[in-house]
Structure formats: structure tokens, C-alpha cells
C-alpha positions as CSV (number, residue, x, y, z in Angstrom):
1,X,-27.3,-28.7,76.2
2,X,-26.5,-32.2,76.6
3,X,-26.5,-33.5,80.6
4,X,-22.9,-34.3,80.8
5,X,-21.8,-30.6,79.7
6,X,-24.7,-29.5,82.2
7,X,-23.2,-31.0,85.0
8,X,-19.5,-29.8,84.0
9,X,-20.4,-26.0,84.0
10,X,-21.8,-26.5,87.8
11,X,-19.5,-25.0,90.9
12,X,-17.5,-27.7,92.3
13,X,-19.4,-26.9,95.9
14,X,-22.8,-27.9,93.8
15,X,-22.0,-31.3,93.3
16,X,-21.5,-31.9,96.8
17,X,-24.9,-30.6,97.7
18,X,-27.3,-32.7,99.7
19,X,-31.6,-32.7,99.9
20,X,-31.1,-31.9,103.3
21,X,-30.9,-27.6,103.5
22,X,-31.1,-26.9,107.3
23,X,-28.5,-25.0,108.4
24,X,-28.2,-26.4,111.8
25,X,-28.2,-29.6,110.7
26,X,-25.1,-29.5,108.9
27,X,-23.3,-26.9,111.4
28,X,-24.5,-29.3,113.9
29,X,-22.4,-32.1,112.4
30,X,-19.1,-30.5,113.9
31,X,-20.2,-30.8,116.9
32,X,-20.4,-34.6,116.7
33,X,-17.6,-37.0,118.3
34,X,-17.7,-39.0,115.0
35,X,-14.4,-39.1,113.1
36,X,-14.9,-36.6,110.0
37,X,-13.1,-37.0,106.7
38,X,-11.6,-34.3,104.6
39,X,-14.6,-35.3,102.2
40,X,-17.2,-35.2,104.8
41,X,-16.0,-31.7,106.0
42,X,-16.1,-30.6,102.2
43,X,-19.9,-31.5,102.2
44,X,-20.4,-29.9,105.4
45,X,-19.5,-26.6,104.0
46,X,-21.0,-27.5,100.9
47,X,-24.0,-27.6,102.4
48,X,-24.3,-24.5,104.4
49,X,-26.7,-22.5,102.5
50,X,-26.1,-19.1,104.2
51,X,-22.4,-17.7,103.4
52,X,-22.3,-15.5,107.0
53,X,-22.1,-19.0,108.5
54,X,-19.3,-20.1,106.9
55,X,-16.6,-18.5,108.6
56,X,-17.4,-18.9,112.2
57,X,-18.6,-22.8,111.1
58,X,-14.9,-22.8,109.9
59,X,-13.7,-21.7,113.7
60,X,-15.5,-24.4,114.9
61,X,-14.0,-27.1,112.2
62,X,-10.4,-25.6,113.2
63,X,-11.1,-26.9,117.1
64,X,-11.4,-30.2,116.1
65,X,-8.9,-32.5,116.7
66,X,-9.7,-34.7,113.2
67,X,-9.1,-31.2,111.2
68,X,-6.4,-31.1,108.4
69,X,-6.2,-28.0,106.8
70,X,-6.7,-28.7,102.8
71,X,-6.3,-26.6,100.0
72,X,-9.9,-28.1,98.4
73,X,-11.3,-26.8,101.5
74,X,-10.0,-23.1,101.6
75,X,-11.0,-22.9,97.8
76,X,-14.4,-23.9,98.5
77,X,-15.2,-21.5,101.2
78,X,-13.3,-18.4,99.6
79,X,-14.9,-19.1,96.3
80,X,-18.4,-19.1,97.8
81,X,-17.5,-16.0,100.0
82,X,-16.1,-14.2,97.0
83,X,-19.4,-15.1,95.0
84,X,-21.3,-13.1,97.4
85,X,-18.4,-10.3,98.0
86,X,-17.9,-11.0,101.5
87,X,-14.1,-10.2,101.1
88,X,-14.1,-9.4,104.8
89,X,-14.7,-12.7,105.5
90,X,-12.2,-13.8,102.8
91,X,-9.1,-11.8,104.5
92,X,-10.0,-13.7,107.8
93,X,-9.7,-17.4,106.0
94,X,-6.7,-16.0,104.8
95,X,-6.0,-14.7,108.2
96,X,-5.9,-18.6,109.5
97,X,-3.8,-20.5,106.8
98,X,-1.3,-18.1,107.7
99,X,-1.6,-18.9,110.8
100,X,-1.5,-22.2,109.7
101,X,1.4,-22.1,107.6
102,X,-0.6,-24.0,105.0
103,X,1.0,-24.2,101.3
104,X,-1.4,-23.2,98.6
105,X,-0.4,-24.2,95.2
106,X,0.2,-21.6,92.1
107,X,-3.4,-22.3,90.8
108,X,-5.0,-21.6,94.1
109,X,-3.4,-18.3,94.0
110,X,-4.5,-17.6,90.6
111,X,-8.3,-17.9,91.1
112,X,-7.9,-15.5,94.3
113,X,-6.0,-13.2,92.3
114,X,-8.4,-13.3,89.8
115,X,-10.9,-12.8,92.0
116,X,-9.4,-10.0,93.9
117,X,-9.3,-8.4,90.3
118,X,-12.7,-9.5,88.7
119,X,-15.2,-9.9,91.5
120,X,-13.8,-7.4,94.0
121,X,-12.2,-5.0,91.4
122,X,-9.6,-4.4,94.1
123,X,-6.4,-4.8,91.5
124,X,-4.4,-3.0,94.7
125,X,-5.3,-6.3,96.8
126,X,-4.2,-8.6,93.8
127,X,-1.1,-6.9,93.2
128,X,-0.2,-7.7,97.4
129,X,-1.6,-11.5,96.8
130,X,0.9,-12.0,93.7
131,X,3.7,-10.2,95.9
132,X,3.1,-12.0,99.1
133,X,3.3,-15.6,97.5
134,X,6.5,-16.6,98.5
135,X,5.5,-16.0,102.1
136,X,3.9,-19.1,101.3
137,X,6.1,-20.9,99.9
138,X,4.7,-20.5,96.3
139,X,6.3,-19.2,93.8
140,X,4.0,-17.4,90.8
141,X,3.7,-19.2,87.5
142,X,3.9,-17.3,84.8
143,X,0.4,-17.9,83.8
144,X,-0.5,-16.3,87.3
145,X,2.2,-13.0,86.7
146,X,1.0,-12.4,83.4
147,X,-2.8,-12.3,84.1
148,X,-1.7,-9.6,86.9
149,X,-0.4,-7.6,84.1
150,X,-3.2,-7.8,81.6
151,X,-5.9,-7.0,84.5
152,X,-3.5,-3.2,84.9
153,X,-3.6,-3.1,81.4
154,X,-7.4,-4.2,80.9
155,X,-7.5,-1.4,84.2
156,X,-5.1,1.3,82.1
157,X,-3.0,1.7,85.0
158,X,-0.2,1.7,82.8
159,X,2.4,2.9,85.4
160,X,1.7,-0.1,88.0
161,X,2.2,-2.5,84.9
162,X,5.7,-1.2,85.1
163,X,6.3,-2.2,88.3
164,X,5.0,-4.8,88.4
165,X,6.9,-6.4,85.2
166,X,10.3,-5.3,87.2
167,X,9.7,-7.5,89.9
168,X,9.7,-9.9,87.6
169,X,13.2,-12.0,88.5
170,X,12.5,-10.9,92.3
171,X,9.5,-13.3,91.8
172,X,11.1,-16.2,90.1
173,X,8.9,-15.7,86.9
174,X,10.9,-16.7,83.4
175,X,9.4,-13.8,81.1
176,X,7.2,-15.4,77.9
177,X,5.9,-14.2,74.8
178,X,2.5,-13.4,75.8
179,X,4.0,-11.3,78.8
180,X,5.9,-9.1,76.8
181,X,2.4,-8.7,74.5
182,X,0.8,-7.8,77.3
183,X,3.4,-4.8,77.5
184,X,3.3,-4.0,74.2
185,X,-0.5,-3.9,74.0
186,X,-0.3,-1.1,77.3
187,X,2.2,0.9,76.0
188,X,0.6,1.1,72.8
189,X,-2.2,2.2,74.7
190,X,-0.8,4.5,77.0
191,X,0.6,6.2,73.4
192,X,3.8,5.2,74.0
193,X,5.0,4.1,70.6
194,X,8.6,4.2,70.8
195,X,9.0,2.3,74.5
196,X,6.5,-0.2,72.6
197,X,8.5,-0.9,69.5
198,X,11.9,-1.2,72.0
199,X,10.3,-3.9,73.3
200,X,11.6,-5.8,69.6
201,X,14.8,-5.7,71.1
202,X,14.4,-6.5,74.7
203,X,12.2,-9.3,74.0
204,X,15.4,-12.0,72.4
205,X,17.5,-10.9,75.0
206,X,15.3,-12.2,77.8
207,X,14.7,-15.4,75.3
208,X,11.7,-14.5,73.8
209,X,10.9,-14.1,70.1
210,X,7.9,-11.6,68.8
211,X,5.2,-13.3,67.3
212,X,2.0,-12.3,65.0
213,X,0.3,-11.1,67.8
214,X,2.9,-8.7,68.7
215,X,3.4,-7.1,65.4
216,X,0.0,-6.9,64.6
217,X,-0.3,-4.3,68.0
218,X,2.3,-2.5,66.7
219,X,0.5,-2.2,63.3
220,X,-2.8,-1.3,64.8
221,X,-1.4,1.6,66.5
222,X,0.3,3.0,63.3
223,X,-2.7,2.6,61.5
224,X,-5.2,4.0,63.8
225,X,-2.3,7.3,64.2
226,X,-2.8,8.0,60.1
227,X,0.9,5.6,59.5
228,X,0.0,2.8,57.2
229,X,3.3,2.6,55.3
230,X,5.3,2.3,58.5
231,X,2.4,0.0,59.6
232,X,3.5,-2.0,55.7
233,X,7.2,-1.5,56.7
234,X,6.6,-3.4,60.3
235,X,4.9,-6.2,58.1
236,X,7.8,-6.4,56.1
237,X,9.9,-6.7,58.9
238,X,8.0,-9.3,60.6
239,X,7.7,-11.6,57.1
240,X,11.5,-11.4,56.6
241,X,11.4,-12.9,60.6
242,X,9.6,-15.7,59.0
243,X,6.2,-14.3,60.7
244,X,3.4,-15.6,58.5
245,X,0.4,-12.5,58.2
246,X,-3.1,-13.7,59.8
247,X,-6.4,-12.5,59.2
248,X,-5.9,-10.1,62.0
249,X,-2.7,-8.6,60.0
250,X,-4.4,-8.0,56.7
251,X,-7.7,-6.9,58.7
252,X,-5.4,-4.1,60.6
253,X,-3.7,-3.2,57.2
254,X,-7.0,-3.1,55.1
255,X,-8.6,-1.1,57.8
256,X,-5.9,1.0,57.9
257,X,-6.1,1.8,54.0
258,X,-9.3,2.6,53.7
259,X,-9.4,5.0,56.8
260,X,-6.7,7.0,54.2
261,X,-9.2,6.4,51.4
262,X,-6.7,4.2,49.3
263,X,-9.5,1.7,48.7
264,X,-8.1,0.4,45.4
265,X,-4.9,-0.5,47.8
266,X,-7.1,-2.4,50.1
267,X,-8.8,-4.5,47.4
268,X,-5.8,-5.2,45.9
269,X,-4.2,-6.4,49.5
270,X,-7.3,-8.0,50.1
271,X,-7.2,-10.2,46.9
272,X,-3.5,-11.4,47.6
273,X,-4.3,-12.8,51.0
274,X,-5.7,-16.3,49.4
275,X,-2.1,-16.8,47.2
276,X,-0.2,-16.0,50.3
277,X,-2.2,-19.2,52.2
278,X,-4.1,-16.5,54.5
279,X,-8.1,-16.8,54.3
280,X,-10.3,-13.7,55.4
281,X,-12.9,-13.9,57.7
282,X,-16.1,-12.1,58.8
283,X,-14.2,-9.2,59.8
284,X,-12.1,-8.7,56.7
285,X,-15.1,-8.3,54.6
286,X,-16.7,-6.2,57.3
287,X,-13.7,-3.6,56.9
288,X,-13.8,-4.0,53.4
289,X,-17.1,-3.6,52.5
290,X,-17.7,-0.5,54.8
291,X,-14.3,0.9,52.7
292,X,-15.9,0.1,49.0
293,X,-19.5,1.1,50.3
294,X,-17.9,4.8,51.5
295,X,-15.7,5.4,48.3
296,X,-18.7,4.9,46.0
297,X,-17.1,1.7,44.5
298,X,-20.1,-0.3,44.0
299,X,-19.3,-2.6,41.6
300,X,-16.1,-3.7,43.4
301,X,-18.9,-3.8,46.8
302,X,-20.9,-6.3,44.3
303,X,-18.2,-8.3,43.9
304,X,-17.3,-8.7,47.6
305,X,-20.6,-10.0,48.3
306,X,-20.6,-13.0,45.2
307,X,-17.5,-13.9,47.4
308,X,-19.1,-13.7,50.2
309,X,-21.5,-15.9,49.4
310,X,-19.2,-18.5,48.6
311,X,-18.1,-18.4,52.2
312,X,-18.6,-21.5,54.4
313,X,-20.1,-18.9,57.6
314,X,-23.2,-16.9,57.5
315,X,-22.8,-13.6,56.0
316,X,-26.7,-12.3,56.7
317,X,-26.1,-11.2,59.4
318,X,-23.2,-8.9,57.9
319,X,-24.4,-7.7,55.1
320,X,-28.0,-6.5,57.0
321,X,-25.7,-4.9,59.4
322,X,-24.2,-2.6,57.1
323,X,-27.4,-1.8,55.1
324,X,-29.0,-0.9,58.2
325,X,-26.6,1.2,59.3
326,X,-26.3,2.9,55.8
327,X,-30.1,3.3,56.0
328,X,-30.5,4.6,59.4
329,X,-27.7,7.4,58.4
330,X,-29.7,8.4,55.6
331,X,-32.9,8.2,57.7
332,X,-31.2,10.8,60.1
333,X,-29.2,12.7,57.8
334,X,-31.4,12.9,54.8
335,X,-29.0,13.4,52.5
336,X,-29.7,12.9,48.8
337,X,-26.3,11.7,48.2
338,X,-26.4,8.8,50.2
339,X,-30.0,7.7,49.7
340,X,-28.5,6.9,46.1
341,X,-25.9,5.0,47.4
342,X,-28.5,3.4,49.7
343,X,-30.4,2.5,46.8
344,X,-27.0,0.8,45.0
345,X,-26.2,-1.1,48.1
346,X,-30.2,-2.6,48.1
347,X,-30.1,-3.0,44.4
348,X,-26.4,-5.2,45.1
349,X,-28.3,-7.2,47.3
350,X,-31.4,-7.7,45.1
351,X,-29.1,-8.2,42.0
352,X,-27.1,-11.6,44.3
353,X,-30.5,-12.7,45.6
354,X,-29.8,-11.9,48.8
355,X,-33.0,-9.6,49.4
């Protein structure tokens, strides 16, 4: 790692950081008569090694007549309390630029909120932050509403998503795309299929328009609940949208086939993604080769690994990964059946000069 991309990746706080890592000295600094900057008061805080100090330091910094609150300021000490999960002390900073009347911007709100969710795993008390923005006279991005909704989802509580998504216009937030995924990827979760797909029709009259990554949900949860032809209909639907299938489409759909055992389906699916401009990746042949390697179809297997060698990434790794797995089966299982289709798989691999 080159120096430059070191120094990127470091806390803000870090790069403020002085040789000097007394305590005292630093806290002592507020004391003095001298005028102190914004900046100066940054590297004060900076500097204060031990995070129970920072929020009585703080009181002290607020009795000065040279303080300003600043938003730089607040993040620093909230960030550094949050790293160390002293959210007590957080709620009491927040306490004071209430106090203050201070106006955070959308982003500051964003990293508390993410915090609140990530570091705290409080999604109750990042739900209240996203609500109580306008109270400061910031209204939520829709960047900032829609990671609220993916945490719930991420969290599976599916219910709370709901509310949260009808508070929507009470917020000020103009619905996008990726918000309306975010739905569809929770219902589809929560098994709700039909509320899911009603979505499609909701979604233009609040100005959005589906994309790939919204009817490829769709299709993974028709495919994973035994419907792959209404999984192919949904495709069909999407391409007469002008929706172009990705890798992640014909992945879902090839995945999907051979979990019904049509194998011959999937190769065939699988060899008309190139004509239609779509390339498979890592993934497709993972699916693929697990599909030919379970129905017995060796020779097809064969030939998915001569094309997988032609493949610009590393397909080692792959191919190990499924013969070990085969191989540890067998080991466990001792079954005769598959130690001869153990033995095909190593002899494929022999026969490319892979082994």
C-alpha cells in the first residue's frame, strides 16, 4: 500500500494528532486567555487520548467566549465517542447543539444515523435521528432515508420499513429507484410476493421506473419458490421494457433451472448470453458447473472448464472449490456413486491440464 492511500484511509481526527500525548496538557490549553481558532480547538480534541475526557473538556470549550459551535467539531467528538460506544456521552453532545440550535448538514446526519445503526445496533434510535431532522432545520436526503430503510431490511424488521417508507412526503424525501428496491428486496423477504410485484405499478406513478436490479429480486424469489417459468415470464416482461439481462439475471435464471434439474435448459441459456451482449462471470460458471457436475453431464462439465480457461480471471480457485467439496461429500458419505463422479470430475481436470 502506497503512502498516499495510507494516509487517505486514516480518521480525519488522526491527522490532527500531535507528538505531545498528555492529557493535561492539551485540556490545559482551554484554560489559556490566548485567542483559539476553530482549527486549534479541532487539535485540542484531536489530541485528547482518553474519550471519558472529551465531553466534560467540551463543557469547558462551550464557556469560552472565542467558542463557535462547528459542525467539524461535533463530528469529531461523536465519531470518536461512537468508536468506543460511549453513546451516553453521544446523547449529551447532542443534548448541547440543541441547546445551541446548531444546523447540522444532511451528511452529518447520515454518519450518526449510520452509526446509531452499525456501531450501536440501536435501529430504534436511528429511526428518532432520521425523524427528528427537521427539528434542525435539515431535511433528509434521500441517500440518508434510504440507508434507514435497507438497515430494517438488513435488520428484517419488515413492519417498521413500512412505516417508515410512509413518512416519506412528511419528510420532504422525493422517492428513487433504489428506494423502492430496497422495498422490494424486504418484501420479497418477508414472503410477500404479491405486495412485492405491486410495487411495478406504484413505482411510475411516484416517477420511478424498475430497473435490472429490481426484476432480478423478483426473479430470485420465484426461482428459489420452485417458479422458474414465471421467473422467464418476469424476464420477458422486463426485456420488452427495454431492460437489458445482466450476469446477475442469467445467474438467477440458470440457478433456478438446474435446482428443477432442467440442466440442458441452463446450458442452453447459458450459451445465448454472449450473442445477446451479456458475458458470465465467476458466478455463472459456479452455478453451472455445480448443475452439470450433479446431473452426471460430464462432458458438457468438460466443456465449461476449456471456457473457463479462456477467461481473463482466475478460475483455480473455482474449480478446487468444487472438487473439494465433491470430494469431502464422498469422504463423508462414502458412496460409490459419487466417488465415480469424483473420479470424472479429477479426470476433467487432468484431461485440461489443470491438475
Amino acid at each position: 500500500m502506497s503512502r498516499a492511500v495510507a494516509r487517505r484511509s486514516l480518521p480525519p481526527f488522526l491527522r490532527l494528532r500531535s507528538a505531545v500525548c498528555d492529557d493535561g496538557y492539551w485540556i490545559g490549553r482551554l484554560d489559556h486567555k490566548d485567542w483559539l481558532s476553530p482549527n486549534e480547538l479541532l487539535k485540542i480534541f484531536a489530541n485528547i487520548r482518553d474519550p471519558s475526557l472529551i465531553t466534560g473538556s467540551f463543557k469547558r470549550a462551550c464557556d469560552r467566549r472565542d467558542y463557535k459551535p462547528n459542525e467539524a467539531l461535533y463530528s469529531m467528538m461523536i465519531d470518536r465517542l461512537a468508536s468506543c460506544r460511549r453513546f451516553s456521552d453521544v446523547e449529551e453532545v447532542l443534548a448541547r447543539a440543541r441547546a445551541e440550535r446548531f444546523r447540522f448538514s444532511d451528511e452529518f446526519f447520515y454518519r450518526l444515523i449510520k452509526m446509531y445503526g452499525n456501531v450501536a445496533n440501536h435501529p430504534e434510535k436511528a429511526i428518532e435521528t432520521l425523524f427528528a431532522m427537521p427539528r434542525y432545520n435539515c431535511w433528509p436526503s434521500t441517500k440518508t432515508f434510504n440507508y434507514v430503510l435497507h438497515m430494517l431490511v438488513c435488520k428484517r424488521q419488515y413492519e417498521v420499513v413500512h412505516e417508515v417508507y410512509l413518512s416519506a412526503s412528511r419528510l420532504g424525501v422525493a422517492l428513487d429507484t433504489c428506494c423502492f428496491n430496497i422495498l422490494v428486496k424486504g418484501l420479497c423477504q418477508f414472503s410477500k410476493f404479491d405486495d412485492a410485484i405491486s410495487l411495478l405499478y406504484e413505482m411510475p406513478k411516484q416517477g420511478c421506473v424498475p430497473n435490472v436490479t429490481t426484476y432480478s429480486t423478483l426473479m430470485n424469489f420465484l426461482c428459489q419458490h420452485g417458479q422458474v417459468d414465471k421467473a422467464f415470464e418476469l424476464c420477458e416482461r422486463m426485456q420488452k421494457e427495454d431492460i437489458a439481462a445482466d450476469a446477475v439475471v442469467y445467474n438467477i435464471l440458470i440457478s433456478g433451472l438446474c435446482r428443477e434439474q432442467r440442466v440442458t435448459e441452463a446450458f442452453n441459456l447459458f450459451k445465448s448470453m454472449v450473442p445477446k451482449g451479456c458475458y458470465p462471470n465467476s458466478g455463472t460458471y459456479q452455478v453451472l458447473l455445480d448443475g452439470l457436475l450433479s446431473s452426471g453431464k460430464f462432458v458438457e462439465a468438460k466443456g465449461l472448464v476449456s471456457m473457463m480457461r479462456a477467461e481473463p480471471w482466475d478460475y483455480w480457485d473455482l474449480i478446487m472449490a468444487k472438487t473439494f467439496s465433491l470430494g469431502l461429500y464422498v469422504i463423508r458419505a462414502n458412496i460409490d456413486r459419487d466417488c465415480v463422479k469424483l473420479g470424472k470430475v479429477l479426470f476433467i481436470l487432468f484431461s485440461e491440464g489443470v491438475l
